[in-house]
C-alpha positions as CSV (number, residue, x, y, z in Angstrom):
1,X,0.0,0.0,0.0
2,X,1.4,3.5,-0.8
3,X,1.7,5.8,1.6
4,X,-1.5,8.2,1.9
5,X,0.1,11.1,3.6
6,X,2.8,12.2,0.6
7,X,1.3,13.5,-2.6
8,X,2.4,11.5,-5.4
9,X,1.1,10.8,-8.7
10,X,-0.6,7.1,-9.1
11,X,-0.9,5.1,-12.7
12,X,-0.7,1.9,-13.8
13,X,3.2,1.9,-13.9
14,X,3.4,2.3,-10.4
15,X,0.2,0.5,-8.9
16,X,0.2,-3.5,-8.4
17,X,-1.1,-5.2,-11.4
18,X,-3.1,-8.2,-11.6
19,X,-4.3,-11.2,-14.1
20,X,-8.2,-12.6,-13.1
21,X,-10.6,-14.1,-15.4
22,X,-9.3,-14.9,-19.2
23,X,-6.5,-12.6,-20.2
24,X,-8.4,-9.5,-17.8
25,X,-6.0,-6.7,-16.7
26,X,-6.3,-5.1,-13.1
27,X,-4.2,-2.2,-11.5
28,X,-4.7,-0.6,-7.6
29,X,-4.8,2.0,-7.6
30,X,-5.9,3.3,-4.3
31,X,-6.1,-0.3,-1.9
32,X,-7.1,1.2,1.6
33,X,-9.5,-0.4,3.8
34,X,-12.1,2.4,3.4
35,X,-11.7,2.9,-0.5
36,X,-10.3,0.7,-3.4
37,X,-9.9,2.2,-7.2
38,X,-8.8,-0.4,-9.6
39,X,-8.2,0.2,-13.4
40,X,-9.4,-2.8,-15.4
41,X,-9.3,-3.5,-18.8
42,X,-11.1,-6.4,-20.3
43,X,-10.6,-7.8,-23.9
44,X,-13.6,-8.8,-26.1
45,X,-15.4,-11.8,-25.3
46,X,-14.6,-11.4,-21.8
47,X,-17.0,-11.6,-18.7
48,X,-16.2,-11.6,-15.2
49,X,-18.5,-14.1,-12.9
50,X,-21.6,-13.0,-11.8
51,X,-21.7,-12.0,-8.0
52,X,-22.4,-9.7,-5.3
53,X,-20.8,-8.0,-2.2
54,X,-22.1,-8.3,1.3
55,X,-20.9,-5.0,2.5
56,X,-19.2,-2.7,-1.0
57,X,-21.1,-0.5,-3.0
58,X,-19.5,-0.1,-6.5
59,X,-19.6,2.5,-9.4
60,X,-18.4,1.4,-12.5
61,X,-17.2,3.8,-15.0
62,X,-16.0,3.4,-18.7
63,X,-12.9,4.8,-19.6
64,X,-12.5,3.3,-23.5
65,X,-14.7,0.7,-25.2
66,X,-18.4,-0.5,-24.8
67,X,-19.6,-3.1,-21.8
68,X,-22.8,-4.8,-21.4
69,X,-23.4,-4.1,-17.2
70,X,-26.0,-6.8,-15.9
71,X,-27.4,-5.2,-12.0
72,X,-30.1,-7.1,-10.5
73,X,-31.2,-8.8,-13.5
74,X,-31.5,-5.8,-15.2
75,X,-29.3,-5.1,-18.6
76,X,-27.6,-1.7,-19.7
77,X,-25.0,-1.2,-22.3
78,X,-22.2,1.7,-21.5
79,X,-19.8,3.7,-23.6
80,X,-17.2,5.9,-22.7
81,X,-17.9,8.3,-19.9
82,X,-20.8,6.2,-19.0
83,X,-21.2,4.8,-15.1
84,X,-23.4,3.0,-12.8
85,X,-23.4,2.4,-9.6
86,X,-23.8,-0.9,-7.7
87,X,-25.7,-1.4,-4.1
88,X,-24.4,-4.0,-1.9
89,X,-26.0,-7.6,-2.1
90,X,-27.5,-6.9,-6.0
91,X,-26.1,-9.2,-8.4
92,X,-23.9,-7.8,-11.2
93,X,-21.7,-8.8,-13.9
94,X,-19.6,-7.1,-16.8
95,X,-19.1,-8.2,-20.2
96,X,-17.4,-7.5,-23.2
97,X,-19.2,-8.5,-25.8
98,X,-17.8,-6.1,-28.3
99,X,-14.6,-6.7,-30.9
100,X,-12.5,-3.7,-28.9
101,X,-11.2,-3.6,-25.5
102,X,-13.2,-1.6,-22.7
103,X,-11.0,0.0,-20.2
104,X,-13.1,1.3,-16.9
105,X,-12.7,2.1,-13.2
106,X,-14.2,0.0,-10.3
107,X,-14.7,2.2,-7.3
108,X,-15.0,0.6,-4.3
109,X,-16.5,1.5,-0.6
110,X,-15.5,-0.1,1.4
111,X,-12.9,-2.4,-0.4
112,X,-14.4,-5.7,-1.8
113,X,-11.6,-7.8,-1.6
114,X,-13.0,-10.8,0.8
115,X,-16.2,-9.4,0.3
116,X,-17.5,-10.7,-2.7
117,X,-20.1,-14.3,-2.8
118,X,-20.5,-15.9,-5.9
119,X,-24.0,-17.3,-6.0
């Protein structure tokens, strides 16, 4: 974890990276107990799991490409500069279905690391 009380600039070349689902990018950029930002960038045909956090809201928020964002059932396609935020315990997944990559932010509070049930 960086250390919150110097100003620095954060990016992906100086954040922890990560590999999950099939060939999915991650990057933390802010990991703190209270707050998580992670840059993620998913190639096409890519899907993470659907699931739901006990205890994290979420707002999702595209950065490049198009995603298909599935919340409580309910589907919504979003472009660039498009968002949605995500209440804890409603089920959600994103997809890729498109032939480009989609690049967005996951904006955790609290963090959902150890928070998330797959059901």
């Amino acid at each position: 974890m960086k250390d919150a009380s110097k100003a620095s600039v954060i990016s992906r070349q100086n954040s922890e990276h990560y590999i999950w689902g099939k060939h999915c990018d991650g990057w933390h950029l802010v990991r703190d107990a209270g707050l998580s930002v992670i840059e993620e960038c998913m190639p096409p045909g890519t899907a993470e799991l659907r699931h739901r956090h006990g205890k994290a809201q979420q707002f999702f928020f595209v950065l490049s490409g198009r995603a298909i964002m599935e919340v409580g059932g309910e589907v919504v396609e979003l472009a660039r500069g498009d968002g949605i935020h995500v209440l804890p315990g409603r089920r959600h997944q994103i997809r890729n279905e498109s032939n480009e990559p989609v690049q967005f932010l996951v904006i955790s509070q609290p963090q959902s690391h150890g928070d998330r049930i797959n059901d």
